[in-house]
C-alpha positions as CSV (number, residue, x, y, z in Angstrom):
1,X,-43.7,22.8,41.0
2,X,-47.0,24.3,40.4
3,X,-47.1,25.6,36.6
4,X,-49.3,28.7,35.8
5,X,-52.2,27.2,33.3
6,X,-51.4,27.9,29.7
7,X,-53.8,29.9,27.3
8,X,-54.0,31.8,24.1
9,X,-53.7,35.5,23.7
10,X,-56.3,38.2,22.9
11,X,-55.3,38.1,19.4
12,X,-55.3,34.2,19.1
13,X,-52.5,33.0,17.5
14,X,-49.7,33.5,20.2
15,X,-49.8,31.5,23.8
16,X,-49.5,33.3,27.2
17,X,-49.5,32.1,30.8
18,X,-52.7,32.9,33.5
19,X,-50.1,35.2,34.3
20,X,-50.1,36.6,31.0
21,X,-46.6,36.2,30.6
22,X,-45.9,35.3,26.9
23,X,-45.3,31.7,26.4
24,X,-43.1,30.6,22.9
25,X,-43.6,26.5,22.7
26,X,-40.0,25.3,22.8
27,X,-40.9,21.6,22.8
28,X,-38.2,18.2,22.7
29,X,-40.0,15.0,20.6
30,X,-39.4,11.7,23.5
31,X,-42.4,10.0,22.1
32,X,-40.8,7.0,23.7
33,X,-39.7,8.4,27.3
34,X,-42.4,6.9,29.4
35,X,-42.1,3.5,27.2
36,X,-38.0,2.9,27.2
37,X,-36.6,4.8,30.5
38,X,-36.0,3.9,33.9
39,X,-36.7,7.0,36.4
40,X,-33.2,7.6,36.5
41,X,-32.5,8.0,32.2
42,X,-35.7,10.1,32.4
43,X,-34.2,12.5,34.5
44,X,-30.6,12.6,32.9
45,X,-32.4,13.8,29.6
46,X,-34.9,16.4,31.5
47,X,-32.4,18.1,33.7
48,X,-30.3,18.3,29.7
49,X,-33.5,19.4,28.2
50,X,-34.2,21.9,31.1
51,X,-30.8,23.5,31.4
52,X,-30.7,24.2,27.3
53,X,-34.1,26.4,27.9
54,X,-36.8,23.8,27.1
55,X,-40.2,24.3,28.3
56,X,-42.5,21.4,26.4
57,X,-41.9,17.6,26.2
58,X,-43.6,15.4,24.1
59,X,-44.4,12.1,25.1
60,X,-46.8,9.4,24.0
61,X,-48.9,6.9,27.0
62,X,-49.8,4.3,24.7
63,X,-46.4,4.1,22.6
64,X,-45.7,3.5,18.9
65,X,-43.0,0.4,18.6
66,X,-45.4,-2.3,19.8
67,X,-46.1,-0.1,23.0
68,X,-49.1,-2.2,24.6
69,X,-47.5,-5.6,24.0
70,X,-44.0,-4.8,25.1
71,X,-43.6,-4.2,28.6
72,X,-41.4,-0.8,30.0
73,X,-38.4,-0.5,31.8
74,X,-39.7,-2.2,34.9
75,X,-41.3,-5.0,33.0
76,X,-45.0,-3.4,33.1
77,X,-47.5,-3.4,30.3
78,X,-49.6,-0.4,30.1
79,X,-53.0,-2.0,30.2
80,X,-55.0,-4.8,31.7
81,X,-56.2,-7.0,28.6
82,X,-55.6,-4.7,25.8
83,X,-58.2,-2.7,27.8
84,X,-57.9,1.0,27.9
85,X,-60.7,1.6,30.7
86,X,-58.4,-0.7,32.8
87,X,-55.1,1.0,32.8
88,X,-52.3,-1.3,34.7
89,X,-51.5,0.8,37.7
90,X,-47.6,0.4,38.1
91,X,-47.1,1.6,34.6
92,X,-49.3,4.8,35.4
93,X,-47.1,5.0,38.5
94,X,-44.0,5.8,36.3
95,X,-46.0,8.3,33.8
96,X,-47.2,10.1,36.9
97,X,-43.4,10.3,38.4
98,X,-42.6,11.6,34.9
99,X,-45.1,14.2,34.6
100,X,-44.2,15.2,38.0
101,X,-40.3,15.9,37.5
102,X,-40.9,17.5,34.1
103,X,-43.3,20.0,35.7
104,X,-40.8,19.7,38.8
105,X,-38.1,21.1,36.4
106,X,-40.2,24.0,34.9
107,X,-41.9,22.5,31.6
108,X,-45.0,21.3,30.4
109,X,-45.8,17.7,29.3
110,X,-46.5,17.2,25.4
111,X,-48.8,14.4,26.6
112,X,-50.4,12.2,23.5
113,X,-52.8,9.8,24.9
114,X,-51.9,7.2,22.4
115,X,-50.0,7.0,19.1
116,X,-52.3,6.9,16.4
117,X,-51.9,2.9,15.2
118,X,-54.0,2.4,18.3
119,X,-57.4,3.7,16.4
120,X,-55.7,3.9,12.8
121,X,-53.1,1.0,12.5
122,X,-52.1,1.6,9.3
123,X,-48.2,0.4,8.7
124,X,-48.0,0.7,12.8
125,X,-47.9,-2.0,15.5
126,X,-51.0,-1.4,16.8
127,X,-53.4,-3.6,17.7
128,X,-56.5,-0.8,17.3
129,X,-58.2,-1.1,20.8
130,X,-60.2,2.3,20.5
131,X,-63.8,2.4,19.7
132,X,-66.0,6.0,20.2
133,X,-67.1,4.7,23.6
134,X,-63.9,3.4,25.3
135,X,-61.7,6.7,24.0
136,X,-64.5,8.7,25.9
137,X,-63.7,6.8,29.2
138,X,-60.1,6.5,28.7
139,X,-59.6,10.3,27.8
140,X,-61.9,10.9,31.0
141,X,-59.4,9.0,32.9
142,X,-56.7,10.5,32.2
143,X,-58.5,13.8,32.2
144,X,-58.8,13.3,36.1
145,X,-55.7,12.0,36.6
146,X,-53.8,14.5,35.4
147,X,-56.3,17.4,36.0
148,X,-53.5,19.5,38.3
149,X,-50.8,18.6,36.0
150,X,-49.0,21.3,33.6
151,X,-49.2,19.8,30.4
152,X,-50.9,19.9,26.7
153,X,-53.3,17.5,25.7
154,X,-52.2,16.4,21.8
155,X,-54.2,13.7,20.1
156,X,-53.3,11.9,17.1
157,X,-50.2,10.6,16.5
158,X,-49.1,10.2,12.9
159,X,-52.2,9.1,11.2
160,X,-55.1,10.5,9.2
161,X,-58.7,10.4,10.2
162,X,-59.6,8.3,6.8
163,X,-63.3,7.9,7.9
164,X,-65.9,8.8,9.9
165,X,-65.3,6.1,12.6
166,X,-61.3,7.9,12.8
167,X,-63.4,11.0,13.5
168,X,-65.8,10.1,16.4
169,X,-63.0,8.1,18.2
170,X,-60.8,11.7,18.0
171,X,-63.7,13.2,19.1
172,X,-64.9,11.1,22.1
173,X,-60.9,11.4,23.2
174,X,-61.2,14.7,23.1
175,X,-65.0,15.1,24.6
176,X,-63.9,12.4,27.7
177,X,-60.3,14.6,28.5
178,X,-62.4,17.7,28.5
179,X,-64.6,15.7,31.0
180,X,-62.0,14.7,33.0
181,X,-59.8,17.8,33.4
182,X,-62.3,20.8,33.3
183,X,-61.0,22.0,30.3
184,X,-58.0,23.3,32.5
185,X,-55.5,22.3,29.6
186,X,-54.6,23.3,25.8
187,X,-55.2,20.7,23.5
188,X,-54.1,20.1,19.3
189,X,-53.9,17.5,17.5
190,X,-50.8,15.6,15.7
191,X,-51.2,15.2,12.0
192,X,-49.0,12.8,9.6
193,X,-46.1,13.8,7.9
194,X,-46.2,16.7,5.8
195,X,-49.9,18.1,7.0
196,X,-51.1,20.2,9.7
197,X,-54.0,19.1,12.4
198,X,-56.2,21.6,9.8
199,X,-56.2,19.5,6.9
200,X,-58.4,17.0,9.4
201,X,-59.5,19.1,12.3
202,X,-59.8,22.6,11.3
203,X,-64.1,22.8,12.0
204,X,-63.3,20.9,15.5
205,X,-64.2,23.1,18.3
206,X,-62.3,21.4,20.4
207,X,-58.7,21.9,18.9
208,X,-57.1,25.5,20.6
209,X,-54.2,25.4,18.0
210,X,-52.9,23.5,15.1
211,X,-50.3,21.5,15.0
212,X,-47.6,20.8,11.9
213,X,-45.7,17.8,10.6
214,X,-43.3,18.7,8.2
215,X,-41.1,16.0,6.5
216,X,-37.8,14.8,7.5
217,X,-36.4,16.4,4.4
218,X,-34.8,19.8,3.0
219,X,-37.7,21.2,1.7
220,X,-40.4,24.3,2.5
221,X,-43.2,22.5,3.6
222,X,-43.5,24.3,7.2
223,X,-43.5,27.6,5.3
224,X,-46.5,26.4,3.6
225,X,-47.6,25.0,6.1
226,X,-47.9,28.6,8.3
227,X,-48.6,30.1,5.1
228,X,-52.2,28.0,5.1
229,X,-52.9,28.0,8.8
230,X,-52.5,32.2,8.8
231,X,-55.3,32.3,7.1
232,X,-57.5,29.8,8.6
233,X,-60.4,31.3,10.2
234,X,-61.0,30.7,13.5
235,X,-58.1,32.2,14.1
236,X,-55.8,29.7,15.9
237,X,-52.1,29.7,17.4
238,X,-49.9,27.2,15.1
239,X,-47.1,25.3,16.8
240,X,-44.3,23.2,13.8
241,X,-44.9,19.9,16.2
242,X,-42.5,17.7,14.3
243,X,-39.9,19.5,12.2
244,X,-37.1,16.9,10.4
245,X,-35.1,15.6,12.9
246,X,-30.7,16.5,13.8
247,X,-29.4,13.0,12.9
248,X,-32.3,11.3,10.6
249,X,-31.0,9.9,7.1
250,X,-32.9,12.9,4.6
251,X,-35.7,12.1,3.2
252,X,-35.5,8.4,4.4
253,X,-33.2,7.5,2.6
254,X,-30.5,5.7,4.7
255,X,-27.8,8.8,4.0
256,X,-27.7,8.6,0.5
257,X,-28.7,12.2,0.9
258,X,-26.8,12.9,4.2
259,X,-28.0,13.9,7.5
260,X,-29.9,16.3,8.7
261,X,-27.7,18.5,10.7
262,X,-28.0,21.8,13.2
263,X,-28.2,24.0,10.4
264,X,-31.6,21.9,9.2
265,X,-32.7,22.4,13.0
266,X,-32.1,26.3,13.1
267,X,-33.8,26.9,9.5
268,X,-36.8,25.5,10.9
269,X,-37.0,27.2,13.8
270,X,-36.5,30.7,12.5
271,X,-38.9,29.7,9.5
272,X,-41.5,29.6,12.5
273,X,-40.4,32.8,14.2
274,X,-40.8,35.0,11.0
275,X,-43.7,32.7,9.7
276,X,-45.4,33.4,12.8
277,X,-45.9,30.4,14.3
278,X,-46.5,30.4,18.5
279,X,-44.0,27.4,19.1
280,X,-41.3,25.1,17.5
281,X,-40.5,21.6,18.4
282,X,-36.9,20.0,18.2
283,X,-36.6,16.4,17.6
284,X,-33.5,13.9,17.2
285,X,-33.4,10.9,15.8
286,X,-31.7,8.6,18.3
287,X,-33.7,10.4,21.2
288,X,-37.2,10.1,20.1
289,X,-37.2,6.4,20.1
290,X,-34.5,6.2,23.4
291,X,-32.1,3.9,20.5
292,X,-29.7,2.3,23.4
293,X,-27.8,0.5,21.0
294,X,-29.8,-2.5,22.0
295,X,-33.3,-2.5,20.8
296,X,-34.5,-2.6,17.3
297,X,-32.8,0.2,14.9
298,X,-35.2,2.7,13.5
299,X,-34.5,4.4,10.1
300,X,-30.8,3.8,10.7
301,X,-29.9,5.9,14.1
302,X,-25.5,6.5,14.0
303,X,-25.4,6.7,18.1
304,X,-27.4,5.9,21.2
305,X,-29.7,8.4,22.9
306,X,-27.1,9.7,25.4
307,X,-24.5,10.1,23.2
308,X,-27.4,12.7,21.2
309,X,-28.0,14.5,23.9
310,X,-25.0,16.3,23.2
311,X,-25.6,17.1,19.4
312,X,-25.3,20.4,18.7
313,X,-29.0,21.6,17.3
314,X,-30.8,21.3,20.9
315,X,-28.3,24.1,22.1
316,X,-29.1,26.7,19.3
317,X,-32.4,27.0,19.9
318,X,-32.7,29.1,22.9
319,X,-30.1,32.6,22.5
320,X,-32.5,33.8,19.3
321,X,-35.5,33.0,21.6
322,X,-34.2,35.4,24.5
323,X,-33.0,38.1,22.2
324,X,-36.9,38.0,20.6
325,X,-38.2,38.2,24.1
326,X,-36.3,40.8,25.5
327,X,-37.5,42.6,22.3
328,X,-41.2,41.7,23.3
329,X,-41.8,40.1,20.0
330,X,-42.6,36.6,21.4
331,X,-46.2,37.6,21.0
332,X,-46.2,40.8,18.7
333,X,-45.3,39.5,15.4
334,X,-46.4,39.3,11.9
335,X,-45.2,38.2,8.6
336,X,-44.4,40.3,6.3
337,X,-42.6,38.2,3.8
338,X,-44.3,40.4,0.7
339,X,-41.3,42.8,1.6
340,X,-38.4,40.8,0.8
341,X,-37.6,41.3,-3.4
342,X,-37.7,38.7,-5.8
343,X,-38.7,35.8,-2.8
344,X,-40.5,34.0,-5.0
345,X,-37.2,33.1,-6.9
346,X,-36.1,31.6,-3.4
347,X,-38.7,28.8,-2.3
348,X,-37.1,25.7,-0.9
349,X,-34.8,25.0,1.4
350,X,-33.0,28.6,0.6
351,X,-36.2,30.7,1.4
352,X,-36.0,33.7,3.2
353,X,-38.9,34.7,5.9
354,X,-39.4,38.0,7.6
355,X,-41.7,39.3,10.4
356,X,-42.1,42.7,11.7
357,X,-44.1,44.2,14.9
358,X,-47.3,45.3,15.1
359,X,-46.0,49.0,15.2
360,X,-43.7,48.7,12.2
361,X,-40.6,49.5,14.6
362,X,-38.7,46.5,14.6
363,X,-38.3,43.3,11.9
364,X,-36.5,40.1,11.8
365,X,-35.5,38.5,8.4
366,X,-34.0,35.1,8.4
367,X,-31.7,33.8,5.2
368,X,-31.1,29.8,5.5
369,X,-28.1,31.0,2.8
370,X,-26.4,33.9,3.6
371,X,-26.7,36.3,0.1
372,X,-27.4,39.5,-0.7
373,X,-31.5,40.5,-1.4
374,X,-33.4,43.1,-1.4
375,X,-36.1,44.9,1.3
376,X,-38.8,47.1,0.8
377,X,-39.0,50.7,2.0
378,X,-42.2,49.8,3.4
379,X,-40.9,47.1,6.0
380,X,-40.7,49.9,8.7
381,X,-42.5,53.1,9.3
382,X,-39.5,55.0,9.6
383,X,-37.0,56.3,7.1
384,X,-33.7,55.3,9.2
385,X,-33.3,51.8,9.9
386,X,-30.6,50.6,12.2
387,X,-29.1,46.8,10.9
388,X,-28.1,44.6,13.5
389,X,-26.9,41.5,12.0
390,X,-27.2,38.9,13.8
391,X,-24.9,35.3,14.7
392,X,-27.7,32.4,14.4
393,X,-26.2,30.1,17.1
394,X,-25.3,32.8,20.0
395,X,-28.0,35.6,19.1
396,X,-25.1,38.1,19.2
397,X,-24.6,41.2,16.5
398,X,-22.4,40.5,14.0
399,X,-22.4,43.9,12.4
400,X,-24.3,46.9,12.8
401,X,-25.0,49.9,10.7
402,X,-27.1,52.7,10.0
403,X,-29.3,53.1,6.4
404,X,-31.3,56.1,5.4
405,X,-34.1,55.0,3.1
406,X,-33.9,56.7,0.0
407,X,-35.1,54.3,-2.8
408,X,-38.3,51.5,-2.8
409,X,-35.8,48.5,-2.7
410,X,-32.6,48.9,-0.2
411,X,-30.0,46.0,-0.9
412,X,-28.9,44.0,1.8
413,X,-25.3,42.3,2.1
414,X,-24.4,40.1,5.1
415,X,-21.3,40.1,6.9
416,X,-18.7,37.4,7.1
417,X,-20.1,35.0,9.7
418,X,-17.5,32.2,10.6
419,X,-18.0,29.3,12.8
420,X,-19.2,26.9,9.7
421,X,-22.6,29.2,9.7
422,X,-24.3,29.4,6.6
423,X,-27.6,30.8,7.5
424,X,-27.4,34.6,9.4
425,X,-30.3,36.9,11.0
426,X,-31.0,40.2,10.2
427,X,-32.9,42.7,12.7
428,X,-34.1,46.2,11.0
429,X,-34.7,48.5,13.6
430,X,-36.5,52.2,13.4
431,X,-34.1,55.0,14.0
């Protein structure tokens, strides 16, 4: 299939296609899928992916665990000699056949041309291959190999740029994919854990949007995170990249904290709907490393991939999405978190975000703890709001009433919501 080419809006910070149709990023983290699959696992988890409404997977060419010394699925290494101008044709040959059924099935490719331990090894496999010259060629490879493919171009890959040598291999990537494609694709760049690409990249000219890493925790770091980038100026889209992952031990620490569950999943992605982010991407712990049961165990996984595929988070993410974009709201929102009472007595894991339309008509507030608050009078421009609140799994009304706005702070109290829930949308509507 043909994808339309992805760009950003006239307002810059929402995506659209050349068709300008608005485009939310609904991304899936298989860093590993072009490393640990044979064709026919690759397309058992893209059809799953596909059929739960995702349109963006992420996957790395040069793979983190030991990625250019162990060999894929077929028994192929990636490169000739640890050479990255001399890429090792049968390998390629599988990439390409996985771009091609992920664009096949409707979505983009997430495509990272190498995890980061490649050019910063840091505590990673590496080896570091990459110098300033040799990332200009091998980004200009790939560039021209993939110039008619749908994807996103997404450098990085977990590490910091530490110096100035980090920097000019980032930039000769980038400069050599440019090269090679025409400039025919989105790119950003994938920052460590608990940073956005701005922290690094934020004066590169090259970067269209930024990109977030927050930490596989229960904590507000993405709020900040959109908080910061909202205010960056050029004004660029920002896209959470790597929220904590359904199924990772919390914070790292082997389930001495628990696990991070659905509701963890859903509380990020509506923190980047009313924080205003233009995408959100879901990751699992088992999945992103393709854990068969076999291979070396990391950070603990409790099943094999397959047996993830069927976790609950990667199904709740797309009902909100629709309801928003029948609502035309995909790429008419703003945040407007100033007119929720008393929020600041809220930060953490409990905070509650709101965004509203351009026109003041329509607003969305999200509570990760269903409790009673308070809004503003100011939220709409209308003095009759219609309350629609709204089931966080199936994007169905719960409740609905009618409020006349008599007083600067109306309080809210949500409905009984059942099913295990304890987080619950609320949509304010002009009457």
């Amino acid at each position: 299939m043909k994808l339309p080419g992805l760009q950003i809006d006239q307002g810059g910070r929402y995506f659209c296609t050349a068709r300008e149709q608005s485009f939310f990023y609904l991304g899936d983290t298989a860093w590993m899928l072009f490393h640990r699959t044979t064709l026919a696992e690759a397309e058992l988890y893209l059809k799953d992916r596909a059929a739960k409404g995702f349109n963006v997977i992420q996957a790395v060419a040069l793979s983190e665990l030991d990625g250019l010394l162990t060999p894929n699925a077929y028994g192929d290494y990636v490169l000739n000699h640890l050479d990255p101008e001399s890429l090792n044709e049968p390998y390629w040959q599988y990439i390409d056949q996985v771009v091609a059924k992920i664009n096949e099935l409707g979505m983009y490719v997430g495509f990272l041309p190498s995890w980061g331990d490649k050019w910063h090894k840091g505590g990673g496999a590496g080896p570091e291959i990459f110098t300033e010259q040799n990332a200009r060629n091998y980004g200009r490879i790939l560039g021209q190999r993939y110039r008619g493919a749908g994807l996103i171009w997404i450098l990085g890959g977990d590490r910091a740029v530490d110096n100035d040598r980090h920097l000019a291999i980032q930039r000769a990537m980038a400069e050599g994919l440019r090269e090679g494609d025409g400039g025919k694709h989105l790119m950003t760049w994938h920052p460590p854990g608990g940073r956005s690409s701005s922290w690094h990249m934020a004066a590169e000219p090259w970067i269209d949007f930024h990109m977030e890493q927050a930490c596989h925790n229960r904590d507000d770091v993405s709020r900040r995170h959109y908080q910061l980038d909202r205010e960056l100026f050029p004004r660029r889209p920002y896209v959470n990249g790597e929220p904590p992952y359904e199924e990772h031990p919390c914070a790292f620490l082997g389930g001495r904290l628990g696990w991070l569950d659905e509701h963890d999943v859903r509380r990020e992605l509506y923190w980047s709907i009313v924080g205003g982010a233009a995408g959100f991407t879901y990751g699992n712990h088992p999945l992103w490393q393709f854990y068969d049961g076999v291979r070396q165990p990391v950070n603990g996984p409790r099943m094999t991939w397959q047996e993830s595929l069927a976790l609950p988070g990667s199904s709740q993410l797309s009902p909100v999405l629709r309801r928003l974009a029948d609502q035309n709201m995909l790429a008419d929102r703003k945040t407007v978190d100033y007119f929720i009472g008393d929020n600041q007595a809220y930060r953490g894991a409990d905070s509650i975000g709101a965004c509203c339309n351009l026109a003041r008509s329509r607003a969305w507030v999200y509570l990760p703890l269903a409790r009673k608050f308070t809004l503003h009078r100011d939220l709409l421009a209308a003095t009759s709001w219609r309350l629609d609140w709204v089931h966080p799994v199936s994007g169905k009304g719960l409740r609905q009433s009618r409020l006349e706005v008599d007083a600067e702070w109306q309080e809210m109290t949500p409905p009984p919501i059942g099913d295990g829930c304890r987080d619950i949308l609320l949509e304010v509507s002009a009457l």
